[in-house]
N, C-alpha and C positions, 0 to 999 in steps of 0.2 A: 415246464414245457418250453421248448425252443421256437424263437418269431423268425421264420423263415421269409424272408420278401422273394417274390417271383413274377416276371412279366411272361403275360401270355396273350397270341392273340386275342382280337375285340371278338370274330368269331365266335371264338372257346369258351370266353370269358360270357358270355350271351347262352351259349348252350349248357355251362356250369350255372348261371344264374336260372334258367327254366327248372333242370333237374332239381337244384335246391328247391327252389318254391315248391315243385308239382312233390318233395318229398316235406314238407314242410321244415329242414334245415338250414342252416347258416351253409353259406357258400364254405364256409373253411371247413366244415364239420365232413361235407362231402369232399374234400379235396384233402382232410386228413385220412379218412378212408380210401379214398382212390390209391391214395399213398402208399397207404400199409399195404394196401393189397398188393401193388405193381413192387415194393420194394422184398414182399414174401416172396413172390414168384420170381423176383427176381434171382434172389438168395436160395430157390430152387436149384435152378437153370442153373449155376453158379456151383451147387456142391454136385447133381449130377456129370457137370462137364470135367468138374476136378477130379471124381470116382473115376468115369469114363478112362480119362488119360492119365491115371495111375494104374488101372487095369492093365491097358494098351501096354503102358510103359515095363510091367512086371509080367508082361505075355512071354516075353520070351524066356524068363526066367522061371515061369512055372507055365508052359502050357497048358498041361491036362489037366491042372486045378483053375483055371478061369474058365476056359472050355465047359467042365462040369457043372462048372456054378456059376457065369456068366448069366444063364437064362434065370436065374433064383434070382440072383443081385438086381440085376434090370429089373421085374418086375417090382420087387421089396420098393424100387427105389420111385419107382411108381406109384406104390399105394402109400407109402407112409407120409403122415404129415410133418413137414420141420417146421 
């Protein structure tokens, strides 16, 4: 496991400290979860923006095959999980 150092505000850092206690965890435990989560979703956002404008990009070279399956893809890309 990787020792990541981070400054965050006193704020944050007070509202990171309550949710740990009120969950009974280590502040890091919920700030390694917070992570994963925000770095999934990020890596979401990230492979459908790349489909998107690979799509975009070979529209013109196949119109009537993205047009058909545009609304398939879009959703697929919606429900599955990466």
């Amino acid at each position: 496991m990787k020792d990541v150092h981070i400054h965050i505000p006193d704020e944050l850092a007070d509202r990171l400290a309550k949710i740990a206690d009120s969950l009974g965890e280590t502040r890091a435990s919920v700030v390694r979860e917070a992570t994963a989560q925000y770095v999934t979703a990020k890596e979401k956002e990230i492979t459908s923006r790349e489909m998107r404008r690979y799509a975009e990009e070979m529209g013109p070279y196949s119109d009537e095959f993205v047009k058909e399956t545009w609304p398939g893809v879009s959703k697929l890309l919606l429900e599955l999980e990466w």
